[in-house]
NUBABA-18772 format. One line per field, with one value per residue: residue in three letters; residue number from 1; z, y, x of N, C-alpha, C, O in turn. Coordinates in Angstrom, 2 decimals. Example, Ala and Ser with C-alpha at 12.3 -4.5 7.8 and 13.67 -1.06 7.14 Angstrom:
<nodes>
residuo [ALA; SER]
num [1; 2]
nz [7.80; 7.08]
ny [-5.69; -2.25]
nx [13.19; 12.85]
caz [7.80; 7.14]
cay [-4.50; -1.06]
cax [12.30; 13.67]
cz [7.80; 7.87]
cy [-3.30; 0.03]
cx [13.20; 12.90]
oz [8.46; 8.04]
oy [-3.32; 1.14]
ox [14.24; 13.41]
</nodes>
This chain:
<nodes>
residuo [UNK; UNK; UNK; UNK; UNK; UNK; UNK; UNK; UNK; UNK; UNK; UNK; UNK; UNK; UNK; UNK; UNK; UNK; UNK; UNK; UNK; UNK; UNK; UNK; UNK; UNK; UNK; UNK; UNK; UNK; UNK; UNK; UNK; UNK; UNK; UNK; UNK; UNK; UNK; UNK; UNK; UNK; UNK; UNK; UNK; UNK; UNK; UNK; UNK; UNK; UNK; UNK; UNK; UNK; UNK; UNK; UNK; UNK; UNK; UNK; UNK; UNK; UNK; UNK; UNK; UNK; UNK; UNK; UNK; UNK; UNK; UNK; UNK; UNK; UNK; UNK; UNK; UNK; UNK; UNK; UNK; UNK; UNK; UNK; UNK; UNK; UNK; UNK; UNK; UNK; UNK; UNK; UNK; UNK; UNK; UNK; UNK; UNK; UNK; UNK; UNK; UNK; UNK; UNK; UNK; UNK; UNK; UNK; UNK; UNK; UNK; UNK; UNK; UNK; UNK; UNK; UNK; UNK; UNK; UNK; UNK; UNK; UNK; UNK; UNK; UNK; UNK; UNK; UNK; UNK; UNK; UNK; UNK; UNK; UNK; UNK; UNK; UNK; UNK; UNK; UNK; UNK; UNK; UNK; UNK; UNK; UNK; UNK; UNK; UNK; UNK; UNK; UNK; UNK; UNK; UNK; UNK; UNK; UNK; UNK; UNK; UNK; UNK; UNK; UNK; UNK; UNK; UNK; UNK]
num [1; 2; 3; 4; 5; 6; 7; 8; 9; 10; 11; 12; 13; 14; 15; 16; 17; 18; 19; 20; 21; 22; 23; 24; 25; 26; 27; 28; 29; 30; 31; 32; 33; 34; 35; 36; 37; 38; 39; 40; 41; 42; 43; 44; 45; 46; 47; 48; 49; 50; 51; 52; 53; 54; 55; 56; 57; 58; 59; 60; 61; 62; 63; 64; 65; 66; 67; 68; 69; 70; 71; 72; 73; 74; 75; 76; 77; 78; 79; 80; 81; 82; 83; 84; 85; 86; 87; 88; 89; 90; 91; 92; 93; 94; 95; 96; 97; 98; 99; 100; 101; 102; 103; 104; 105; 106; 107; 108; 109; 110; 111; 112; 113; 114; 115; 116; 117; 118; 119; 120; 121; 122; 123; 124; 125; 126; 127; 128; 129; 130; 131; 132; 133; 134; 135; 136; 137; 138; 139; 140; 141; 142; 143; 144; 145; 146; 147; 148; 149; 150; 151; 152; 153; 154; 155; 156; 157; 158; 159; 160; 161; 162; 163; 164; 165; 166; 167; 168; 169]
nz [-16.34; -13.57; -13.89; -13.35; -10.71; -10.27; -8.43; -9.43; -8.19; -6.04; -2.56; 0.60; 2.45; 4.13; 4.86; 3.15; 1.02; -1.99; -1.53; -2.62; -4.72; -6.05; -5.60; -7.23; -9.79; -10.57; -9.13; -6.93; -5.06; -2.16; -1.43; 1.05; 2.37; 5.69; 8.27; 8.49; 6.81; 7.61; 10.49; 12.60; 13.18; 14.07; 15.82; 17.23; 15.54; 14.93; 16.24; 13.59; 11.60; 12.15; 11.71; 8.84; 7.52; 8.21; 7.05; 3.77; 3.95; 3.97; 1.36; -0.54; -1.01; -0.95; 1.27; 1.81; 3.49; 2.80; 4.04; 4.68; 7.30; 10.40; 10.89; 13.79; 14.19; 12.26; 12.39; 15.09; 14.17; 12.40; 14.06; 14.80; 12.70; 10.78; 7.93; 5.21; 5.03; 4.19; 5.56; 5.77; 3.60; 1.39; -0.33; -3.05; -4.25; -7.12; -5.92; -4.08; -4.22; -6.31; -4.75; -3.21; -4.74; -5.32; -3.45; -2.76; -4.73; -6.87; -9.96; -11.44; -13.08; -11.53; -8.89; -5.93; -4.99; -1.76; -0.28; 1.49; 0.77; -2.11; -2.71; -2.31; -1.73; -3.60; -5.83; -6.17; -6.66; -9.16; -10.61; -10.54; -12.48; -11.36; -10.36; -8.37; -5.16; -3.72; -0.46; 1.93; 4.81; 8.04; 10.44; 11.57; 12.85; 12.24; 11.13; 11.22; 8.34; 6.70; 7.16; 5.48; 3.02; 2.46; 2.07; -0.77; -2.07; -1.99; -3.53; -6.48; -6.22; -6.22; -8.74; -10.17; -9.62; -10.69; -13.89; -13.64; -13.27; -15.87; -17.29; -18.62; -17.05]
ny [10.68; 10.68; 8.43; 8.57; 8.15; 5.49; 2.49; -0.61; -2.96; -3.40; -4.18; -5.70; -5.72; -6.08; -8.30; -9.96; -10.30; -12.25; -13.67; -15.65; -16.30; -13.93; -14.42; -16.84; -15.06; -14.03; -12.02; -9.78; -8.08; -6.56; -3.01; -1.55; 0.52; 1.82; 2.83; 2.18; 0.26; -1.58; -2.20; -0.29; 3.36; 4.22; 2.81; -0.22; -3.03; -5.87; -9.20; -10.00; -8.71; -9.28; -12.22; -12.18; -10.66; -12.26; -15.10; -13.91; -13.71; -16.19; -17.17; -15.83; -13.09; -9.93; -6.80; -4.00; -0.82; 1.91; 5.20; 7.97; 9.13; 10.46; 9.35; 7.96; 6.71; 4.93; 3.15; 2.28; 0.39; -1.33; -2.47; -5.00; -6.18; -6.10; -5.20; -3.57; -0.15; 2.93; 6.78; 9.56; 9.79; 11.13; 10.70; 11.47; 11.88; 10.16; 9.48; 7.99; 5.88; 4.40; 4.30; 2.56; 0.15; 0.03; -0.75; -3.03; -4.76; -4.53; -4.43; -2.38; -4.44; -6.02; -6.00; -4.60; -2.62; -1.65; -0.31; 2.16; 4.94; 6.73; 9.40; 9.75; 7.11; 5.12; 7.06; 7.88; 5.29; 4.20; 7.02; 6.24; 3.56; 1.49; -1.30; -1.70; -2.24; -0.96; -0.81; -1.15; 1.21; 0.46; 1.07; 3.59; 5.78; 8.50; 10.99; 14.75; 15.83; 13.19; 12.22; 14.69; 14.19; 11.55; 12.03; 12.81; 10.82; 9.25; 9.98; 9.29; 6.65; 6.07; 6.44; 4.44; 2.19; 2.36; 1.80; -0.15; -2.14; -1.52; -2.57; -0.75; -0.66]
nx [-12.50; -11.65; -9.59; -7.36; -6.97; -7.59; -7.88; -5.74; -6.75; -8.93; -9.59; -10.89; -9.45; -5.63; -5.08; -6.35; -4.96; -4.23; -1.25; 0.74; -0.52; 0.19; 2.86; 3.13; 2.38; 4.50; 5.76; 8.18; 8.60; 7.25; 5.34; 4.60; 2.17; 1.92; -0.09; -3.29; -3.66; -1.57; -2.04; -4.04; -4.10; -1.38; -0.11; 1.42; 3.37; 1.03; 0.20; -0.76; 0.30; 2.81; 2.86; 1.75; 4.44; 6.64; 5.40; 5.22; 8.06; 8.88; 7.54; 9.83; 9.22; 10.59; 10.34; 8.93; 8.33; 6.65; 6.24; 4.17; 4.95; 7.28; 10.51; 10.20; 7.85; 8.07; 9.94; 8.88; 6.92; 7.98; 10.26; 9.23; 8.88; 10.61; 11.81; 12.48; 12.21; 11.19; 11.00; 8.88; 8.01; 6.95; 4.84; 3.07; 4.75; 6.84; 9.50; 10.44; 9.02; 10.47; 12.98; 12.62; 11.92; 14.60; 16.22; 15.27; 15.97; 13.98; 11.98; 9.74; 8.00; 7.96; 7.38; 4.73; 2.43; 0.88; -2.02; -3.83; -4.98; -6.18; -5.65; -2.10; -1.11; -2.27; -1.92; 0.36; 1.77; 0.55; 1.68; 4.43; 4.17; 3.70; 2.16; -0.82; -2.75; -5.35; -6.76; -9.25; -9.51; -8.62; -8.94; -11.24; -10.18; -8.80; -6.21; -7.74; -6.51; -6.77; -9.11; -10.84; -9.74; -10.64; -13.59; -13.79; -12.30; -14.68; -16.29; -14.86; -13.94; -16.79; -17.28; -15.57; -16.24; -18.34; -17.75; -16.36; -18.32; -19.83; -17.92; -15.88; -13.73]
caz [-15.64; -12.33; -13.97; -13.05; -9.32; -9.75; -8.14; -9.83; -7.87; -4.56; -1.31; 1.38; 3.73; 3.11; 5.13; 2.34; -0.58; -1.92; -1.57; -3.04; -6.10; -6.21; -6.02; -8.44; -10.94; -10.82; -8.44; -6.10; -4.13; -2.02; -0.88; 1.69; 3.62; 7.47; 8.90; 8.35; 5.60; 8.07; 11.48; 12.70; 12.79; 14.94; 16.31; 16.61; 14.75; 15.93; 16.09; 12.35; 10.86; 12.67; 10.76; 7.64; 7.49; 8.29; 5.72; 2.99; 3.76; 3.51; 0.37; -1.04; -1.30; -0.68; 1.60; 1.90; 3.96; 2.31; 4.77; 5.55; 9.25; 10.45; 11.28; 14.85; 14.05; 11.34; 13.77; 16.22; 13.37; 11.91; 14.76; 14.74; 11.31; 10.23; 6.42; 4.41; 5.25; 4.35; 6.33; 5.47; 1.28; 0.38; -1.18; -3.97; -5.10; -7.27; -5.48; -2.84; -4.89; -6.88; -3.84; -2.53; -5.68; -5.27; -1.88; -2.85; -5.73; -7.97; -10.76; -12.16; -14.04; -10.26; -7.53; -5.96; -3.94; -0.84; 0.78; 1.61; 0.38; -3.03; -3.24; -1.83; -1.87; -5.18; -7.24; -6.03; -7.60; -10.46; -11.51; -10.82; -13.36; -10.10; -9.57; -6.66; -4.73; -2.44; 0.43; 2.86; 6.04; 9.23; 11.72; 11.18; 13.30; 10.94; 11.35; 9.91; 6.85; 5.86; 6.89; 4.27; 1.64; 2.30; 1.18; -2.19; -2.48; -2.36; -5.18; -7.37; -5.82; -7.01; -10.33; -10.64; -9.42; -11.90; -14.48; -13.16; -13.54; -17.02; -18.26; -19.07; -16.87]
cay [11.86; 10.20; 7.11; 8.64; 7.38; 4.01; 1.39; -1.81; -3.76; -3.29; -5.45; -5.34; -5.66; -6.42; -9.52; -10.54; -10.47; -13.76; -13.66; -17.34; -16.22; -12.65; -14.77; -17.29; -14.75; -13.51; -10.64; -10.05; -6.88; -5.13; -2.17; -1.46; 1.74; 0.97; 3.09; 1.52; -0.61; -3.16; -1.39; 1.04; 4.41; 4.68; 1.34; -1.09; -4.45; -6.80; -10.28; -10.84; -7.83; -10.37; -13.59; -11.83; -10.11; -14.10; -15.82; -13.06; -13.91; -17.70; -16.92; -15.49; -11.59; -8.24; -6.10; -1.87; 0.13; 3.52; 6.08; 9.83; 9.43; 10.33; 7.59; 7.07; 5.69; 4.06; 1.88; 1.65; -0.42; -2.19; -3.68; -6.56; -7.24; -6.24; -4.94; -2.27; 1.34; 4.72; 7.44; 10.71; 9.63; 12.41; 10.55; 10.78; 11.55; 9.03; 9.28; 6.90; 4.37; 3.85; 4.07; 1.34; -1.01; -0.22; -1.56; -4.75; -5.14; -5.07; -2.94; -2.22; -5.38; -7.17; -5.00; -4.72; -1.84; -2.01; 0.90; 2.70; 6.02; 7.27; 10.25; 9.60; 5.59; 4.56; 7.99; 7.92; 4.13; 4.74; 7.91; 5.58; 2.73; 0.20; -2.50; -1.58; -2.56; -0.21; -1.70; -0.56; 1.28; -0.84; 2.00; 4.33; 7.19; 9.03; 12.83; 15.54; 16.05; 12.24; 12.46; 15.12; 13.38; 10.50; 12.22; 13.16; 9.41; 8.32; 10.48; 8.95; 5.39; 5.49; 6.03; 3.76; 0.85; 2.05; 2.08; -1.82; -3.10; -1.55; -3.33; -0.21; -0.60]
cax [-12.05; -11.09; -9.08; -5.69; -6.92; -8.15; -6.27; -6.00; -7.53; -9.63; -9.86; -11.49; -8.33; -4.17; -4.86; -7.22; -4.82; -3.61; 0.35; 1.07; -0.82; 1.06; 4.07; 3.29; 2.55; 6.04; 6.06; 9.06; 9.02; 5.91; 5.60; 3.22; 1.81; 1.51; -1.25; -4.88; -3.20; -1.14; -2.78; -5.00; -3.26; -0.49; -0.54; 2.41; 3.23; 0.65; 0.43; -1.77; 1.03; 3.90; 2.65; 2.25; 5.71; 6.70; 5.09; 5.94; 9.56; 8.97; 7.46; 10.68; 8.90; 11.18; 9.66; 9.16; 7.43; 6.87; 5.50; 4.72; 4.88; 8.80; 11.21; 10.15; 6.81; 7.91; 10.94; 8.05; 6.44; 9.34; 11.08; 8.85; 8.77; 11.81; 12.20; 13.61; 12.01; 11.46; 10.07; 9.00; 8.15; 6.28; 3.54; 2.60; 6.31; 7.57; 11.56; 10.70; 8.66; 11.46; 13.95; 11.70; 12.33; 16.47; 16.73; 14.59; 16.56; 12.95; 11.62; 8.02; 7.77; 7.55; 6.44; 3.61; 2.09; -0.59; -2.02; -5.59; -5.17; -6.18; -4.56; -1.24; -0.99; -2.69; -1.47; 1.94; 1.99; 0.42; 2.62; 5.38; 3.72; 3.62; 1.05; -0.86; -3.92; -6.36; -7.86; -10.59; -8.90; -8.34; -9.81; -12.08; -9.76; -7.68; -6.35; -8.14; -5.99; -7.01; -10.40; -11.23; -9.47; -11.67; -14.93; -13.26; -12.20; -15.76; -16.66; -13.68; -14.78; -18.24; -17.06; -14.42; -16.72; -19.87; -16.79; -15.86; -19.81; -20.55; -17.38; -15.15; -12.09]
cz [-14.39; -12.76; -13.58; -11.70; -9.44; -9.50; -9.19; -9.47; -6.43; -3.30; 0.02; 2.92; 3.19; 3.70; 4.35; 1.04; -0.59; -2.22; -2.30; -4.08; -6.72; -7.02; -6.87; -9.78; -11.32; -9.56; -7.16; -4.98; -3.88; -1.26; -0.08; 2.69; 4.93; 8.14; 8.27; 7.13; 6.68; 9.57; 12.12; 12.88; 14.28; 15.85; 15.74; 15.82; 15.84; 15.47; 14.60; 11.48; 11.13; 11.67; 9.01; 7.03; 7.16; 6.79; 4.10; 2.77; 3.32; 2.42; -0.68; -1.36; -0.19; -0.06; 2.12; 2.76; 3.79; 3.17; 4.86; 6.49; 9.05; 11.20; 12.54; 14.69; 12.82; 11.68; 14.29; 15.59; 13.04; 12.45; 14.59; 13.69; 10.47; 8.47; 6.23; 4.55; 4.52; 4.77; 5.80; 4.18; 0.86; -0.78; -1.19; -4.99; -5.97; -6.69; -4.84; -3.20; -5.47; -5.63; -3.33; -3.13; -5.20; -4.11; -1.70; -3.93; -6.84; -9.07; -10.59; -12.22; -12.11; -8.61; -6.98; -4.79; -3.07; 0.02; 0.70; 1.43; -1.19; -3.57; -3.17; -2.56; -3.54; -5.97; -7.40; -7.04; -8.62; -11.53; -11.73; -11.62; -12.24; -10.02; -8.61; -6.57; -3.46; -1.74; 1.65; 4.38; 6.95; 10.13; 10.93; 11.65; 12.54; 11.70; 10.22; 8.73; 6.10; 5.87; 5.97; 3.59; 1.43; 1.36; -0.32; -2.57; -2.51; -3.49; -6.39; -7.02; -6.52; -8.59; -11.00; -10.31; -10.44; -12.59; -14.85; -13.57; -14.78; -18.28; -18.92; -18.90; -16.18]
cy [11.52; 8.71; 7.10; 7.88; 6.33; 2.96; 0.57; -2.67; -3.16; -4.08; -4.55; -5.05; -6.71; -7.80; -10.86; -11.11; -12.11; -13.64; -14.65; -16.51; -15.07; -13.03; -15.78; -16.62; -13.61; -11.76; -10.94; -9.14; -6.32; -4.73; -1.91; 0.08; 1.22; 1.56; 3.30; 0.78; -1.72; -3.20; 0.02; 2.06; 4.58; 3.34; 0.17; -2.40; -4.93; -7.62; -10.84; -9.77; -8.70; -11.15; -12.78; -11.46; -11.74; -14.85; -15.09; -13.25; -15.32; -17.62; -16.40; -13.47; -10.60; -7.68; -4.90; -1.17; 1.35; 4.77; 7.73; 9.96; 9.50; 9.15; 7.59; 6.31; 4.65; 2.84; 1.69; 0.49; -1.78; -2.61; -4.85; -7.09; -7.25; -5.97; -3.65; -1.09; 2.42; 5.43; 8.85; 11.03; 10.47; 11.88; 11.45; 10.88; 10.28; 8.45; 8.11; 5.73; 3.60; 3.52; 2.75; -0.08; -1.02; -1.23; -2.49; -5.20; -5.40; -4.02; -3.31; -3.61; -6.42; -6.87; -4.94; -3.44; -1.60; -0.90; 1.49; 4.10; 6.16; 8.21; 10.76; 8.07; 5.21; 5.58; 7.53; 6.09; 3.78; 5.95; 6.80; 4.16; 1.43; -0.50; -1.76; -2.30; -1.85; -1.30; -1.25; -0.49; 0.57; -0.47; 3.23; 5.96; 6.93; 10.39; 13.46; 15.50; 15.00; 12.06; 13.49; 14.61; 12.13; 10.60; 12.36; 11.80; 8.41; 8.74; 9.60; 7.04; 5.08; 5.38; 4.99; 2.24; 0.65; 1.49; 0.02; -2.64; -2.47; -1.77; -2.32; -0.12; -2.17]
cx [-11.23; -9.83; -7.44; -5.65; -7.23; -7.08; -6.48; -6.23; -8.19; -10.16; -9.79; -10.23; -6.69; -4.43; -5.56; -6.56; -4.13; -2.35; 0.69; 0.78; 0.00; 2.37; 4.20; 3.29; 3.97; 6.40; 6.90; 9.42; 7.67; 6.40; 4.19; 3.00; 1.70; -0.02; -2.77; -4.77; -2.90; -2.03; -3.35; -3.27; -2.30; 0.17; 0.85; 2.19; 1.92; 0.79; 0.13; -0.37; 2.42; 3.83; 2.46; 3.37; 6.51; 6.45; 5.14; 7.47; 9.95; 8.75; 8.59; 10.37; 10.14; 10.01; 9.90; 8.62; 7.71; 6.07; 5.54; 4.91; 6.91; 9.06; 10.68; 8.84; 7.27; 9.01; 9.92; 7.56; 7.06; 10.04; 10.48; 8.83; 9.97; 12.29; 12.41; 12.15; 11.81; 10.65; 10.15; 9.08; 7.64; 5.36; 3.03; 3.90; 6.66; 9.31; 11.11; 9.90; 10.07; 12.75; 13.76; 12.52; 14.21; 16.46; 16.32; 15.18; 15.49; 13.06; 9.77; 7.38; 7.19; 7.42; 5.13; 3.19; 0.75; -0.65; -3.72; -5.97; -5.21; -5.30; -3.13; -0.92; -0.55; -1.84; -0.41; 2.75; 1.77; 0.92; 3.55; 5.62; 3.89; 2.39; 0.29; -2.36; -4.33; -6.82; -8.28; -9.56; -9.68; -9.75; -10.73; -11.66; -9.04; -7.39; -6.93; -8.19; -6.73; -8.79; -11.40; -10.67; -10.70; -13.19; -14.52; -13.06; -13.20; -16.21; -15.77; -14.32; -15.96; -18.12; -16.16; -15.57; -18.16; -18.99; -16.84; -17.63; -20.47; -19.05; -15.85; -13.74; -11.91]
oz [-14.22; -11.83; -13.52; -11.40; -8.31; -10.02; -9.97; -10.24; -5.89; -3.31; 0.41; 3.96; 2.35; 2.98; 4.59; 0.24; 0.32; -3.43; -3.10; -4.52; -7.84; -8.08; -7.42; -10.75; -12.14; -9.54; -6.42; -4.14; -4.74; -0.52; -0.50; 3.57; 5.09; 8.46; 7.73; 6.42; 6.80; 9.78; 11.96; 12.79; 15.34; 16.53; 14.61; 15.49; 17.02; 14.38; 14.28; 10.46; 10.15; 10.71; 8.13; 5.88; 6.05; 5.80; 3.19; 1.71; 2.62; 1.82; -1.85; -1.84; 1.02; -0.51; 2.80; 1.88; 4.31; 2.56; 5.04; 6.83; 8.19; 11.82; 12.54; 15.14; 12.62; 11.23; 14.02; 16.25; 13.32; 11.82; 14.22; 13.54; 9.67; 7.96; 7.09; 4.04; 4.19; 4.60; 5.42; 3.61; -0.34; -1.87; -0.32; -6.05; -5.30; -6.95; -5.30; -2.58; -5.12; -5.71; -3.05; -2.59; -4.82; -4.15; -0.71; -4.16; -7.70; -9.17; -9.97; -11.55; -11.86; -7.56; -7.78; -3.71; -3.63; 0.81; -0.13; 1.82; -1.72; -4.48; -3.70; -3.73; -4.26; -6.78; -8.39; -7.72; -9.22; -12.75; -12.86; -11.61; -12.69; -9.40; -7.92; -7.52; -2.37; -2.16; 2.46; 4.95; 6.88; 10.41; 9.74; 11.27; 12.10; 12.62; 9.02; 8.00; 5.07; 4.91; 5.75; 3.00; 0.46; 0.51; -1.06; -3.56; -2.83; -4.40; -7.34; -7.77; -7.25; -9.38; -12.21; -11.05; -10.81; -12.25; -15.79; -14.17; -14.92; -19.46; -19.53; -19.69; -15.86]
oy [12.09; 8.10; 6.19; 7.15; 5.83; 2.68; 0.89; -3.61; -2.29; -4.54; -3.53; -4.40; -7.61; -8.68; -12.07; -11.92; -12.84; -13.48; -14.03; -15.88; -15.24; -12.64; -15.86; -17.11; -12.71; -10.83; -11.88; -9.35; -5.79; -5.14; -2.03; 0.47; 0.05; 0.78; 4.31; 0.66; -2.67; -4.22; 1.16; 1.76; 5.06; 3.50; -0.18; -2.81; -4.60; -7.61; -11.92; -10.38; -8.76; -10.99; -13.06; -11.87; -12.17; -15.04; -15.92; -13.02; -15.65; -18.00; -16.58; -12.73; -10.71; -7.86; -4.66; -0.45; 1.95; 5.19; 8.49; 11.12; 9.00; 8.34; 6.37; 5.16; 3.61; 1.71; 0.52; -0.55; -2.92; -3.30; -5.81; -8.31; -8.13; -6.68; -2.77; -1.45; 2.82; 5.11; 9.33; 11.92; 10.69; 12.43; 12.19; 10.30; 9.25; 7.46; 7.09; 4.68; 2.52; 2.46; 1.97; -0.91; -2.01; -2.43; -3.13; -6.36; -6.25; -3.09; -4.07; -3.91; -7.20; -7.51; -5.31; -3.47; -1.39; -0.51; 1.15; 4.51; 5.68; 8.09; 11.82; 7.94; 5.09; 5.10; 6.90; 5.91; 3.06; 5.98; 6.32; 3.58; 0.36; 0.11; -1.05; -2.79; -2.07; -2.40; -0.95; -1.44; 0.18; -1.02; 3.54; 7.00; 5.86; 10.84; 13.21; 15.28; 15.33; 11.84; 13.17; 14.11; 11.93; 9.87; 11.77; 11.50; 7.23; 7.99; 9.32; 6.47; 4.11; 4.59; 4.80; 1.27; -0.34; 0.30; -0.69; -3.71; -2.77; -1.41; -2.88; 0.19; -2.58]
ox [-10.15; -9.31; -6.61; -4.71; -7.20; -6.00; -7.39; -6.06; -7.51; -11.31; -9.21; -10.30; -6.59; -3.95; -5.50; -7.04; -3.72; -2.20; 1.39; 1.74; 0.47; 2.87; 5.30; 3.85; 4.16; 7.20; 6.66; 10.30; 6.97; 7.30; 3.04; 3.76; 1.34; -0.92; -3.24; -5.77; -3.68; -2.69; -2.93; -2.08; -2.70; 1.18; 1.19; 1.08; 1.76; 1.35; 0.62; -0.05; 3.16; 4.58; 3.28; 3.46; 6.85; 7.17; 5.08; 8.04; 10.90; 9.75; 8.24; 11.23; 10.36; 8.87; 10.90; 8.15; 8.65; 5.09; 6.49; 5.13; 7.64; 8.38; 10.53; 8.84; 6.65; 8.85; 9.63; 7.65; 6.71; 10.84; 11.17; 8.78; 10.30; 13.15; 12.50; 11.09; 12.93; 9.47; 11.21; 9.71; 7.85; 5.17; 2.58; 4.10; 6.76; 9.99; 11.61; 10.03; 10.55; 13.37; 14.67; 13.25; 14.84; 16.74; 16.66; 14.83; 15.74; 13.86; 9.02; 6.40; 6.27; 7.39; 4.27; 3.78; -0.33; 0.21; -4.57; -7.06; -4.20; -4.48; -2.78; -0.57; 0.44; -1.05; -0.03; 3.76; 2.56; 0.73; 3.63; 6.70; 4.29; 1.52; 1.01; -2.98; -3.82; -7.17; -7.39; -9.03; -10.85; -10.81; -10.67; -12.21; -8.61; -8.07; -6.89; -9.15; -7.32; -9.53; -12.57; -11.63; -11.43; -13.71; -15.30; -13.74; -13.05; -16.53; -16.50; -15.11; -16.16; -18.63; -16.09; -15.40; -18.78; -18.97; -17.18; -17.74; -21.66; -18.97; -14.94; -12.85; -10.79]
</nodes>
């Protein structure tokens, strides 16, 4: 019932995932949410969102940041790290996933998408047949709007992880 939301994979934090391995298994373009994905909500580059941006580029990876916040938070973000943009995506739209891939020059086949929302994040990457991976927000402040979504995303959660330990998905 819930399997339209499940990410494909789940980690505990973006600073957790293994990039090297990402990029050995052929993937060339992520896309990442910024708030409580790279830092708490609202919150500029910091120093651990710096070195990742960094070593992502040494790595040879394209990089996106797909956001609902409007462009000035999303420059406040992106001066320090410096990659390709968009503000104001209307997750769970698929336009701006795919806009994403143009401007990295990727497709499907080698994308990858990182973010901590279910029903925005994950859907929006899964309509658009994208890779992605959930992972456990930064901060614990959110606004409103996301803080009710949250309870709904533990319901969908618990099932997706019975789901994962009796072998089905």
């Amino acid at each position: 019932m819930f399997e339209t939301f499940y990410p494909d994979a789940w980690m505990d934090s973006t600073y957790q995932i293994d990039f090297d391995e990402l990029y050995k298994k052929g993937y060339r373009g992520l896309i990442f949410d910024i708030d409580n994905t790279l830092v708490p909500h609202g919150e500029p580059a910091d120093e651990r969102a710096k070195a990742l941006f960094a070593h992502l580029k040494e790595l040879g990876f394209s990089c996106c940041l797909l956001s609902n916040n409007q462009l000035e938070r999303v420059q406040m973000f992106n001066k320090d790290v410096q990659v390709y943009f968009i503000e104001d995506a209307h997750k769970p739209s698929r336009k701006n996933y795919r806009k994403a891939m143009e401007l990295m020059h990727t497709d499907l086949s080698n994308t990858m998408f990182i973010g901590d929302q279910l029903f925005t994040d994950v859907y929006g990457a899964k309509r658009t047949g994208m890779a992605n991976i959930l992972v456990k927000p930064i901060h614990p402040k959110e606004e409103i709007q996301i803080v009710l979504k949250r309870y709904l995303e533990k319901i969908v959660l618990h099932f997706y992880q019975k789901n994962r330990k009796s072998g089905r998905i």
